[in-house]
C-alpha positions in Angstrom: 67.2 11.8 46.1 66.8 7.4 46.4 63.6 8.5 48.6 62.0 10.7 45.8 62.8 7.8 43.6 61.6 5.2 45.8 58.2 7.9 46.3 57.8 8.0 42.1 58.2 4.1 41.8 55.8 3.6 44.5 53.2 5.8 43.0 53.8 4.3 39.8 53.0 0.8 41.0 49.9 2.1 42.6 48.8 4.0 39.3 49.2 0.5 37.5 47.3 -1.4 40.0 44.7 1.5 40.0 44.6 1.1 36.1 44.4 -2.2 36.5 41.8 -2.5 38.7 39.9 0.1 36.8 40.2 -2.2 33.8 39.3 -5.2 35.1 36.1 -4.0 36.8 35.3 -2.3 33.6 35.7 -5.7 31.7 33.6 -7.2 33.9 31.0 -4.4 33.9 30.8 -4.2 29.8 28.7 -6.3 28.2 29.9 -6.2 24.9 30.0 -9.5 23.7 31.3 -11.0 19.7 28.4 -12.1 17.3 28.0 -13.5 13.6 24.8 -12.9 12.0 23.0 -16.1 11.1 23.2 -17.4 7.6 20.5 -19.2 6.5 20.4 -21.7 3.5 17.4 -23.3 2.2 18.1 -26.9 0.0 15.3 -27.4 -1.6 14.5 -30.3 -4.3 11.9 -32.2 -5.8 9.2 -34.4 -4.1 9.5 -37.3 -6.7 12.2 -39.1 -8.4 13.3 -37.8 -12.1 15.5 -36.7 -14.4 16.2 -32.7 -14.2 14.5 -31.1 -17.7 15.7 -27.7 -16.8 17.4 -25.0 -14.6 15.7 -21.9 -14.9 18.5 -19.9 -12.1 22.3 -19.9 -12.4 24.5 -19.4 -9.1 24.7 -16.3 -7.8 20.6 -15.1 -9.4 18.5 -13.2 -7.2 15.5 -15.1 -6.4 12.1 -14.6 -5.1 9.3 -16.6 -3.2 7.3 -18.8 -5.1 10.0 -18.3 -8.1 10.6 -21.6 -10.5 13.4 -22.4 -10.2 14.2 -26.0 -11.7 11.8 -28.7 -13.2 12.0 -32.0 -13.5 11.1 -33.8 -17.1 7.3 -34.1 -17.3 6.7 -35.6 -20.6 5.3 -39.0 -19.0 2.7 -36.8 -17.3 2.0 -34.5 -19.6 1.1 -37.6 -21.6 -0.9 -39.1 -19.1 -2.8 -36.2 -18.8 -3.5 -35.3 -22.0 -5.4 -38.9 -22.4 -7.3 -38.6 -19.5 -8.4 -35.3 -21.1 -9.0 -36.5 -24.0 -11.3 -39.4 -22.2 -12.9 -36.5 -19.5 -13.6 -34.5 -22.8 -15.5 -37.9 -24.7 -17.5 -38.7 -21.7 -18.1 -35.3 -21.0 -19.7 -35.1 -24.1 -21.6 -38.3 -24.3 -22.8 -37.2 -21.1 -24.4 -34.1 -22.7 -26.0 -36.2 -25.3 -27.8 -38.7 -22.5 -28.4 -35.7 -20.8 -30.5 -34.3 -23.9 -31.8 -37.5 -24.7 -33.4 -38.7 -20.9 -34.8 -35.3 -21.0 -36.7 -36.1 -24.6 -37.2 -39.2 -23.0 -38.8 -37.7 -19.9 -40.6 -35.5 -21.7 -42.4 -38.0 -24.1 -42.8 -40.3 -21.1 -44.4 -37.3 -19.3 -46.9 -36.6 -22.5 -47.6 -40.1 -22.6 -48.7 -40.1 -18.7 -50.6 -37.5 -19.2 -52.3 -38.8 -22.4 -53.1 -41.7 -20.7 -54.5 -40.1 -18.0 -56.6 -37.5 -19.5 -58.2 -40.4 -21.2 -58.8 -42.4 -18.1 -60.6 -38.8 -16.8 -63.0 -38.9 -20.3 -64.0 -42.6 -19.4 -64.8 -41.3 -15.8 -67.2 -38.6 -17.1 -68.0 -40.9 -19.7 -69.0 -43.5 -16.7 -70.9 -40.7 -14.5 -72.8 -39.4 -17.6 -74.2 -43.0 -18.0 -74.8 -43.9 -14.5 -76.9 -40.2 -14.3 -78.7 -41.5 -17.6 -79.3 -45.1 -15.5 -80.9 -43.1 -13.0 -83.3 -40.9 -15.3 -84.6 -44.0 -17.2 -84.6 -46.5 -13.7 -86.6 -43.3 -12.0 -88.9 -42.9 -15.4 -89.4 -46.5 -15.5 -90.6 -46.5 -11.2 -93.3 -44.0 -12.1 -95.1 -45.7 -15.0 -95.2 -48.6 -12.8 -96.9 -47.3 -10.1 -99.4 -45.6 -12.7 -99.8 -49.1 -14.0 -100.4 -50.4 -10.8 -103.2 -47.6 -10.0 -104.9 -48.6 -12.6 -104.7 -45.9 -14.7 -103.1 -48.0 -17.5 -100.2 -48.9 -19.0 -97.8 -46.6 -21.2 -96.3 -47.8 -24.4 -92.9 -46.6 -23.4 -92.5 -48.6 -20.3 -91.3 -51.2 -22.4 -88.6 -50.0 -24.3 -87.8 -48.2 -21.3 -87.0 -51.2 -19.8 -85.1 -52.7 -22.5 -82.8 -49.5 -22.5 -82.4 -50.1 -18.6 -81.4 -53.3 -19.0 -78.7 -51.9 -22.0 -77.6 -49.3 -19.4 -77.0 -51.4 -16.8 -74.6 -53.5 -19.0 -72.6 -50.7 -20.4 -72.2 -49.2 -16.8 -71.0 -52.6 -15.2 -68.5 -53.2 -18.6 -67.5 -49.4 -18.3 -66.9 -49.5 -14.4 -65.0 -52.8 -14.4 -62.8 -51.2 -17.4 -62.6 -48.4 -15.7 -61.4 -50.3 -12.7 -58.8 -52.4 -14.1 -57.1 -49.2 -16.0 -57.3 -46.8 -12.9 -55.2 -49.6 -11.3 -52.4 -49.8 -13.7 -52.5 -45.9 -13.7 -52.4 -45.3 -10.5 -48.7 -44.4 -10.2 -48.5 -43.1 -13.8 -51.2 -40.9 -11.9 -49.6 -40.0 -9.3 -45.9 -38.9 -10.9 -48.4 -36.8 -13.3 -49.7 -35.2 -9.9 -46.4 -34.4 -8.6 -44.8 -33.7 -11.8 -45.1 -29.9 -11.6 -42.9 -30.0 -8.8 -40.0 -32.2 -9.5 -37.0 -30.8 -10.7 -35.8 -31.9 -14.4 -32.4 -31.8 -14.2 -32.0 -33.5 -10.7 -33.9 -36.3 -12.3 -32.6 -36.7 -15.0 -28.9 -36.9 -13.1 -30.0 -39.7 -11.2 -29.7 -41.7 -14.8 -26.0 -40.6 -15.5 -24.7 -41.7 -11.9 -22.3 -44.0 -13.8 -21.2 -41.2 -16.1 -21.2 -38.6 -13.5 -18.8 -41.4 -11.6 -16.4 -41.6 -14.7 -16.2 -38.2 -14.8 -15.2 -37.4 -11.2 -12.9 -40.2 -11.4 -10.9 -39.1 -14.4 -10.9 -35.8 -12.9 -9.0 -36.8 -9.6 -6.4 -39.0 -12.2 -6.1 -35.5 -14.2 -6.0 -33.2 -10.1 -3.1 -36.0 -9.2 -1.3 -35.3 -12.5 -1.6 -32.1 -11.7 0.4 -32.3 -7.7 2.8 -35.2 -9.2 3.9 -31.9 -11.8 3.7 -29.7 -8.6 6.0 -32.3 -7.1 7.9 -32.4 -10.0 8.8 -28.6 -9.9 11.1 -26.8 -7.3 10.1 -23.3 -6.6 12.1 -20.9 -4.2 10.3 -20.9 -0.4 12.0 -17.2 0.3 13.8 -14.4 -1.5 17.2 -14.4 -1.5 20.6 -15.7 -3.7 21.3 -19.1 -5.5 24.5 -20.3 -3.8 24.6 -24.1 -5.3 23.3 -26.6 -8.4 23.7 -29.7 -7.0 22.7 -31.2 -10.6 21.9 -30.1 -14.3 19.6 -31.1 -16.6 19.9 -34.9 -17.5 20.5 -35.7 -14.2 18.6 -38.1 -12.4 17.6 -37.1 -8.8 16.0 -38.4 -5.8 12.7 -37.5 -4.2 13.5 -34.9 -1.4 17.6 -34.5 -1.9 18.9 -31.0 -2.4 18.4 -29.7 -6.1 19.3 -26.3 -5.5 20.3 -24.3 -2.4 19.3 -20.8 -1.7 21.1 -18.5 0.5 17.7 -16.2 2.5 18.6 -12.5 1.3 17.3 -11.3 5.1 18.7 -12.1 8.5 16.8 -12.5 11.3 19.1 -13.7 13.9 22.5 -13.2 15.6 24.5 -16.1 17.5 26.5 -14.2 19.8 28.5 -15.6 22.3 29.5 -14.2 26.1 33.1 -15.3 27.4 32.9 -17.0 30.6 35.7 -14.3 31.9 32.7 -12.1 32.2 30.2 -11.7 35.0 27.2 -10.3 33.0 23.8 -11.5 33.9 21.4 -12.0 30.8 18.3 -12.5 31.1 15.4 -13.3 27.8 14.1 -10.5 26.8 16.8 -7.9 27.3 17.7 -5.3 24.3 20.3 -5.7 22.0 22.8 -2.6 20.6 24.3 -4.6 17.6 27.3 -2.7 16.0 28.7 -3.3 12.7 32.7 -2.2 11.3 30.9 -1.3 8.0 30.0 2.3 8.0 27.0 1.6 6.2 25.6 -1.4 8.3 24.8 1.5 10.7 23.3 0.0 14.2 20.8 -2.4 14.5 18.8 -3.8 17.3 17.3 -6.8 18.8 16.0 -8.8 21.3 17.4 -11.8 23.4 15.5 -14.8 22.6 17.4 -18.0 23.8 20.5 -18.2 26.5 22.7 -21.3 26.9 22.8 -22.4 30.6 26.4 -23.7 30.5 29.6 -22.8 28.0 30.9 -24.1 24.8 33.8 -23.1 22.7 33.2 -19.8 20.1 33.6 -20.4 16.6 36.9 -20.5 14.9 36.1 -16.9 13.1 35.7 -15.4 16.7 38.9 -16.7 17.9 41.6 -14.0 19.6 44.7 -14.8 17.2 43.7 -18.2 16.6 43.0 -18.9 20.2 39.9 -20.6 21.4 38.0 -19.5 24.1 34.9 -20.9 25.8 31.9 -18.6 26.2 27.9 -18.9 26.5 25.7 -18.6 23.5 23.2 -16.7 23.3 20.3 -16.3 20.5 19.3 -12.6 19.2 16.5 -11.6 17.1 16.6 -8.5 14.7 13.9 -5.7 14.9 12.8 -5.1 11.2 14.3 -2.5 9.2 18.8 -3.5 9.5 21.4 -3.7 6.8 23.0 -6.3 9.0 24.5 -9.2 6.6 24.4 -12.6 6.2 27.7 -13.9 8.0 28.9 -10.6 9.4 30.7 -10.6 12.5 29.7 -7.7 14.6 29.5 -6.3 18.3 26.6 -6.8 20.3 25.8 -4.7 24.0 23.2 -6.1 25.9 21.1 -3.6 28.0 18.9 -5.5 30.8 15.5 -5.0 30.4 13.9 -5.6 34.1 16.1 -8.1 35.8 18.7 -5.5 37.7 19.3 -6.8 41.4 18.0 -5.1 44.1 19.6 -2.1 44.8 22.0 -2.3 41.9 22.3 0.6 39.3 19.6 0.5 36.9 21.3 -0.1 33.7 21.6 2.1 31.0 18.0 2.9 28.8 18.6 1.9 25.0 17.8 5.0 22.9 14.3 5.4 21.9 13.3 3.1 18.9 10.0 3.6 17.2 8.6 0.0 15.9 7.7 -1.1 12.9 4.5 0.1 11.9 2.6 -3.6 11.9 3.9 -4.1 15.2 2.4 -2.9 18.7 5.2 -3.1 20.5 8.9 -3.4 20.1 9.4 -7.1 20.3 6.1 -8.1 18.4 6.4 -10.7 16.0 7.2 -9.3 12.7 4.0 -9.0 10.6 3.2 -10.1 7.1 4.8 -8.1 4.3 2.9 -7.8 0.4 4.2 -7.1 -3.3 1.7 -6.3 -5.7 2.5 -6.3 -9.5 1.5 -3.1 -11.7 -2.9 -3.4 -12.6 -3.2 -5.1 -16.1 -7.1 -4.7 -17.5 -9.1 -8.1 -17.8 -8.6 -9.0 -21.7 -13.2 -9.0 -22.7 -13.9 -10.9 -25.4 -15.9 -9.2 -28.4 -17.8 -12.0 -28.6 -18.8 -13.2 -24.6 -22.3 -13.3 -23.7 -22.8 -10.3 -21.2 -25.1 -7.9 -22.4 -24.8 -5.3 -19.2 -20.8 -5.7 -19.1 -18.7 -7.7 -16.5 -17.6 -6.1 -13.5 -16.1 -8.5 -11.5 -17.2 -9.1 -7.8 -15.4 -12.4 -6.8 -13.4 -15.1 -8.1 -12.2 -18.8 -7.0 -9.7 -20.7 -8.9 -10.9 -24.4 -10.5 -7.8 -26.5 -10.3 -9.0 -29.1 -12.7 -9.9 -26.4 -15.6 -6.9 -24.5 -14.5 -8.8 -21.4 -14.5 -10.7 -18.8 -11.9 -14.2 -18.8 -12.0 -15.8 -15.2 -12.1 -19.1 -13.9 -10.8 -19.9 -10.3 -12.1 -22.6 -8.2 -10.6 -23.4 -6.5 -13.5 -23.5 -9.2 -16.4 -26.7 -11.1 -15.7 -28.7 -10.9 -19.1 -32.7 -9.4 -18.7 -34.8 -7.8 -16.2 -34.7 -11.1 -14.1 -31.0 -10.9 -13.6 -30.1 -14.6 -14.0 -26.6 -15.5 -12.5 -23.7 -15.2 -14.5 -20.2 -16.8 -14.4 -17.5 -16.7 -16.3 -14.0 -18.7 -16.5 -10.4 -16.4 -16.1 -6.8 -17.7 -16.8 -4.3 -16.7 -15.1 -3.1 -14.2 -17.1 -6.3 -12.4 -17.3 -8.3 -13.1 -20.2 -11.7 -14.2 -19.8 -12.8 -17.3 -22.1 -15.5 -16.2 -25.1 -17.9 -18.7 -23.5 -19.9 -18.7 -20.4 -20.3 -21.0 -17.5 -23.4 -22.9 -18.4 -26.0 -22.1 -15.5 -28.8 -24.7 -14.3 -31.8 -24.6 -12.2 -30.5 -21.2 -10.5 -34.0 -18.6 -10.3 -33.4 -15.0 -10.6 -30.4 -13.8 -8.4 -29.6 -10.2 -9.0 -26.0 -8.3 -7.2 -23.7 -11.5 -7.0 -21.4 -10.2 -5.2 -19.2 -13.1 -3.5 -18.4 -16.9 -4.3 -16.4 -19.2 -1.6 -15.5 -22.4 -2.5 -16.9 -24.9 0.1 -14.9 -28.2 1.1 -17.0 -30.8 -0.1 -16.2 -29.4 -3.9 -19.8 -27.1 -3.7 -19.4 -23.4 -4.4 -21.2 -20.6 -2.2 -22.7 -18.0 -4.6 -23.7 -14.6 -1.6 -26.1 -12.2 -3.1 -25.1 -8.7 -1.5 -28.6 -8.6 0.2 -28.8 -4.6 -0.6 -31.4 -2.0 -1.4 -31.3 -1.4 -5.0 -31.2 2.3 -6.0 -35.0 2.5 -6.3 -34.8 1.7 -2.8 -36.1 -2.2 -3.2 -34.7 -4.9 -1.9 -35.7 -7.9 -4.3 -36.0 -11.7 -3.9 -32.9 -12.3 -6.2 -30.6 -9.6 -3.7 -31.4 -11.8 -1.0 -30.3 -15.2 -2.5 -27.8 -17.2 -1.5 -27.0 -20.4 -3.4 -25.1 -23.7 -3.6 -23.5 -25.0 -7.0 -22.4 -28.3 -7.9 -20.0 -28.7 -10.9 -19.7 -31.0 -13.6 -17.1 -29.6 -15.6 -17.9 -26.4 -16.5 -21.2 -27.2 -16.1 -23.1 -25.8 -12.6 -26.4 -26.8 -11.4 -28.1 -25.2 -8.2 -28.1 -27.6 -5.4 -30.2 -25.3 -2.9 -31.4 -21.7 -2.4 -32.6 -19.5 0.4 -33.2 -16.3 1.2 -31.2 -14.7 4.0 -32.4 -11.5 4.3 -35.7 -12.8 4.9 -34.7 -15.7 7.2 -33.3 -12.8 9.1 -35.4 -10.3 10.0 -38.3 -12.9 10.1 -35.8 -15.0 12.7 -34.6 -12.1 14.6 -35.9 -9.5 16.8 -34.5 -5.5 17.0 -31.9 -6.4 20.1 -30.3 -9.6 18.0 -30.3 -7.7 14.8 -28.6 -4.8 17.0 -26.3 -7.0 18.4 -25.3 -8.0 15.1 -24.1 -4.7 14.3 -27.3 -3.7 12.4 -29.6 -0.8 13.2 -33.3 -1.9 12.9 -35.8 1.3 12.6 -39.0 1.2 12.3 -38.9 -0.4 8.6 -36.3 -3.2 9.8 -37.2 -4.2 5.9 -35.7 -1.2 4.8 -32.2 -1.0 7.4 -28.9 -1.2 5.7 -27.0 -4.4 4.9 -24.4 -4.5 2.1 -22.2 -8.1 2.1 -19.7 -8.4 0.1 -17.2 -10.8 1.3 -18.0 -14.5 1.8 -15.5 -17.8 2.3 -16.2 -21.1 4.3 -14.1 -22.7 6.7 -16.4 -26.1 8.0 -19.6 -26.0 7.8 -19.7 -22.2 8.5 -20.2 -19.4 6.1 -18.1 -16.3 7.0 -19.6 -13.1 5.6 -17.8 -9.9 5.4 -19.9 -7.2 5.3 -19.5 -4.0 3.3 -22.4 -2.1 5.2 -22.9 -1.0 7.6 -20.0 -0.2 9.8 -19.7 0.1 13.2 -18.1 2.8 15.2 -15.4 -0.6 16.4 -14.8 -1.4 12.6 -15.9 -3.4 10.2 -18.2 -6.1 10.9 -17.7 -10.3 10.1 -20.3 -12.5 10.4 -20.8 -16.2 11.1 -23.4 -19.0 9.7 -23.5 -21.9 11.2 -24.5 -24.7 9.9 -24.9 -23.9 6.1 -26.7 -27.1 5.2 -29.3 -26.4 7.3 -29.9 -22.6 6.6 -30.2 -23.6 2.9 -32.7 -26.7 3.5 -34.9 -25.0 5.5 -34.7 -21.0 4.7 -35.3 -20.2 8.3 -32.1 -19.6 11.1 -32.3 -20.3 14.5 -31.6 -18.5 17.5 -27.3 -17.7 17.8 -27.0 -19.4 14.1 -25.8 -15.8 12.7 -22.9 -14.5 15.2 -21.4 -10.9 15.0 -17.3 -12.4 15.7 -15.1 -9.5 14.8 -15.3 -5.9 14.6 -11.9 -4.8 12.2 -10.7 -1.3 12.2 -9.9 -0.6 8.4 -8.5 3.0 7.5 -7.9 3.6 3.8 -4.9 6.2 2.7 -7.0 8.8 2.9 -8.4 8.7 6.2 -12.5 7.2 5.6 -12.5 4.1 7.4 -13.5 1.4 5.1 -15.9 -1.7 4.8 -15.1 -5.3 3.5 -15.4 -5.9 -0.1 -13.9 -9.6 -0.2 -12.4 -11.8 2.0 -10.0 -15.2 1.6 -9.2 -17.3 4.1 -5.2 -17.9 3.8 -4.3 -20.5 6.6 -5.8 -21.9 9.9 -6.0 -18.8 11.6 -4.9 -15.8 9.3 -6.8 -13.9 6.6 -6.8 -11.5 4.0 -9.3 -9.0 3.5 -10.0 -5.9 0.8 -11.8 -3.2 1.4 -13.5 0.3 -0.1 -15.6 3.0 1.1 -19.4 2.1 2.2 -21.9 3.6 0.3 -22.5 3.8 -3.5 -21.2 7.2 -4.2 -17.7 7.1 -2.7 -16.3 9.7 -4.7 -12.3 9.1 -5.9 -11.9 5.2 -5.8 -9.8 3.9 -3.2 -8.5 0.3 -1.7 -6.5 -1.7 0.8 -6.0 -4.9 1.0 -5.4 -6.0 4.9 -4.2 -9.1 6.9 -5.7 -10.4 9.9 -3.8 -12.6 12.2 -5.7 -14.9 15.4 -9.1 -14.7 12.4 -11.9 -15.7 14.8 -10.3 -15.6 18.2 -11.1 -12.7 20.4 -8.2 -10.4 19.7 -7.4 -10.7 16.5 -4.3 -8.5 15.1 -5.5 -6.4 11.6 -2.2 -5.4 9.5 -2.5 -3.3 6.7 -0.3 -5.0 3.4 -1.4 -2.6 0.9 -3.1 0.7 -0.3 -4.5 0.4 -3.7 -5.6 3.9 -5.1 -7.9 4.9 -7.8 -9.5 1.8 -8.1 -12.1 -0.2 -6.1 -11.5 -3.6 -4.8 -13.9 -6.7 -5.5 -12.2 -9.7 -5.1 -9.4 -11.9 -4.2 -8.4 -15.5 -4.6 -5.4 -17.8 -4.2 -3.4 -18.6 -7.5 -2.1 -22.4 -8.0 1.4 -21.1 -7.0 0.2 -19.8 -3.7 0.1 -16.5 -4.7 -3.1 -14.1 -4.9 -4.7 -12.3 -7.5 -7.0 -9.3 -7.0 -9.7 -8.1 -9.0 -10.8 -4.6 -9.1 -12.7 -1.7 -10.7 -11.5 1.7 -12.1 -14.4 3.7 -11.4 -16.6 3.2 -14.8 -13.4 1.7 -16.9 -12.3 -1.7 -18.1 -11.6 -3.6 -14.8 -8.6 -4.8 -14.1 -6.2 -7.7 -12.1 -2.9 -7.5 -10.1 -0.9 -10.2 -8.6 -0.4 -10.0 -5.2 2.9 -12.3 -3.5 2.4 -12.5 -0.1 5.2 -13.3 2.8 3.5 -14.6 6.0 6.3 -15.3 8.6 
């Protein structure tokens, strides 16, 4: 009976050392290691000094990105800038007046010149009637004499014929030295009256109002600094997410740069987990994450490694084992898109090696199969840009504004110093010459009842794209398209620089770049531009829609055609030179990106705007080629590595039932976008943009 004992207590030592074994290798084989989801608070405060006027958000408010959320008293500057108006609006004016008064002037100085000379021109016929009448009498006078001298007498006449000589001779010498002396102090006068058909009114009279044109410009930079110090003066949430603190109220004074408010970021994007040195797990960057949450609802999430600790350090105190701490090596995870994981929450994390298993070990377990987000290629791609588009409001039309064909919008830019988006419609130009047309936007839609005054531009017909340039000029692209008589005019081929006084634009220079191009370009360049050149290369497709300039290079977005790769961009070089000469050289216009663009229902799509939104990123929106597309649809796009040689397209939006023309960024960094409804009133949206 004591052996049978001694037999069960011997194999229940060896169960518990089995059990132990068991659960010691297990431990050591399990990597599930602790984790607490990053929190993330933004402190965000003012760039100047002040006194806090008001707090728009209370703790605890849901927020969003570019949202107001506190401002600072402004009343100094609105002060400030309100004179300077006042001064910008006085010299504006008087600069309209001298303006008007130097062209009366030029005009009565050009009449005068030209009075002066046309009576200098009678005294020369004047002068060459008398000298022919010298010659008559001097030749008259020659052949009496010789009769004389023949002996065949002498004529009565010879005599007073050679009194009137004499006369003659006089009145020609006095006439030619007159002459003479006035031709002199004529000839300039003479020669601005020859070149006078050819100069160019307004620039000449603008080189008389340098010093107003210098007052101007400077009071508008006092009234664009105003205008950042207010910036400066206002803090505006850089994420969505929850107020967690008001560090001050209004009355307060606070310093440039010290927290105003804090905001806690409504999506995590990390985990800090942490590896206890007890266990022998080998992790590797890169590897999969299994992240597993006690709330039911959390679900499971999953991640990537992105940064391991080479050494140990102790866990937080939330992480502790009954208060105990325990040292362990921290690791960095980063969410895939699409968890419920939040802020703070303490959860369980499995790592699965990705590729770095030992040699002959056992392949570790596969995660299960996740599909990625649909802006990513692959599972681990950086997350892509995300878009929020406000509901379409229609464009408030004044009764009263000049545009006898309509206004269809067909790009915009936004003026900083007038606070307001300048316009170009297709549609609106008055007449049969289709003269430009411009118009001025708030923000809130409404058109002003006046136009944009226009100067010195010639007929320009299909506007269809403005890009404001970096030297203050603005880029007006003709869409360089067949009308649909099937003619492709002068004014569709235009593309023309601005300069702006106020509200005030005056062509700077104008070429044609259809023509340059198929005059510069044989078939294989224009078919290595995308283009297909028939036997008509006159008559080949070529719709361009979309314009914007980074440098001295004009990016063109074309509409038509498109190419069995995508949608084509193009690139002029050297813009300055294009529009001095009208001609392009060899490699000036570059074919650098074909973009596929799928709309919702299938058709792929051509560019009908594009906006350059940082160094290297843009946003593009576009419609159906063609004229007759049939239902109206959109998309507006995001392109990520613009103008590098794989560029990454993203598509932020589909925008259905209407028809995309333009886009443009807002003073708060966000976008609007201008569209039609197929034959209705056309219409805006505002467009907030997250670009990670």
């Amino acid at each position: 009976m004591q052996g049978f004992k001694r037999h069960i207590y011997l194999a229940l030592w060896i169960a518990a050392a089995a059990v132990a074994l068991f659960l010691y290798f297990d431990w050591q084989r399990n990597s599930q290691v602790l984790g607490i989801v990053e929190t993330r608070v933004r402190k965000i405060g003012p760039l100047e000094p002040g006194i806090v006027g008001e707090a728009l958000v209370s703790v605890g408010e849901a927020t969003r990105k570019g949202q107001v959320l506190a401002r600072l008293d402004i009343a100094d500057l609105e002060a400030d800038r309100e004179r300077y108006q006042r001064e910008l609006a006085a010299n504006e004016a008087y600069l309209a007046a001298d303006r008007q008064r130097f062209l009366i002037d030029q005009e009565r100085e050009r009449l005068r010149i030209k009075t002066d000379v046309l009576s200098l021109l009678e005294k020369e016929a004047e002068l060459k009637a008398k000298q022919a009448e010298l010659e008559s009498v001097e030749a008259e006078i020659q052949k009496l004499s010789l009769a004389a001298e023949a002996g065949l007498g002498q004529g009565r006449d010879l005599s007073a014929l050679i009194v009137k000589r004499d006369t003659l001779r006089g009145y020609v010498r006095s006439l030619a030295a007159a002459l003479s002396a006035q031709n002199r102090s004529l000839g300039p006068a003479r020669d601005t009256f020859d070149r006078w058909p050819d100069a160019d009114p307004q620039k000449v009279v603008l080189s008389y109002l340098a010093e107003r044109l210098e007052m101007s410009d400077e009071l508008r930079r006092h009234i664009a600094e105003i205008d950042v110090r207010i910036q400066s003066r206002t803090v505006i949430a850089p994420c969505e997410g929850y107020v967690v603190a008001l560090h001050a109220g209004p009355g307060d004074t606070v310093e440039a740069f010290l927290p105003l408010v804090s905001i806690q970021e409504k999506e995590a994007w990390f985990i800090d987990a942490y590896v206890p040195e007890r266990k022998d797990v080998d992790i590797h960057i890169g590897d999969r994450a299994i992240i597993a949450s006690d709330r039911s609802e959390a679900g499971e999430a999953r991640g990537t490694v992105t940064f391991v600790q080479e050494g140990f350090a102790p866990i937080p105190q939330r992480l502790s084992l009954d208060g105990r701490i325990f040292w362990a090596r921290p690791l960095r995870i980063r969410l895939d898109t699409g968890h419920a994981l939040l802020p703070g929450e303490a959860v369980q994390v499995e790592i699965v090696p990705a590729d770095h298993a030992p040699s002959g070990a056992k392949p570790a377990a596969a995660l299960p199969e996740v599909k990625p987000a649909a802006a990513e290629a692959v599972t681990n791609a950086p997350r892509g840009p995300s878009a929020r588009l406000s509901e379409f409001k229609p464009i408030q039309i004044p009764s009263s504004l000049d545009a006898p064909k309509g206004v269809e919008p067909s790009g915009l830019t936004w003026l900083s110093d007038l606070g307001r988006f300048l316009v170009v419609s297709d549609e609106a130009g008055p007449g049969k010459a289709r003269r430009l047309w411009l118009g001025l936007m708030s923000e809130n839609g409404a058109l002003d009842a006046e136009t944009a005054a226009v100067d010195g531009v010639g007929a320009l017909n299909d506007a269809e794209a403005i890009a404001p340039g970096t030297d203050g000029r603005l880029i007006v692209v003709a869409s360089q398209n067949l009308s649909r008589k099937g003619k492709r005019s002068k004014g569709r081929q235009a593309i023309v620089a601005l300069r702006r006084e106020g509200k005030h634009f005056v062509s700077e220079r104008q070429a044609l770049f259809f023509e340059a191009l198929v005059a510069s370009y044989g078939p294989e360049e224009l078919a290595a531009l995308g283009l297909t050149p028939d036997k008509d290369v006159r008559r080949m497709p070529l719709d361009i829609e979309g314009a914007m300039i980074v440098g001295d290079a004009l990016y063109l977005g074309l509409k038509e055609p498109v190419s069995s790769g995508g949608a084509l961009i193009w690139r002029l070089g050297d813009l300055d030179e294009f529009l001095a000469t009208g001609k392009l050289k060899a490699g000036q216009v570059v074919l650098i990106h074909r973009l596929p663009l799928t709309l919702a229902d299938g058709r792929a799509a051509g560019i009908a705007d594009l906006a350059i939104a940082a160094k290297d990123r843009a946003l593009l929106l576009a419609t159906p080629t063609g004229d007759d597309i049939g239902v109206p649809v959109s998309a507006l796009f995001a392109v990520d590595g613009f103008g590098s040689s794989a560029p990454r397209v993203m598509k932020l939006a589909d925008i259905p039932g209407r028809k995309a023309e333009g886009i443009a960024r807002m003073a708060d960094g966000r976008w609007m976008i201008v569209v039609d409804a197929g034959g209705g009133a056309p219409s805006f949206a505002i467009a907030e943009i997250d670009w990670p």
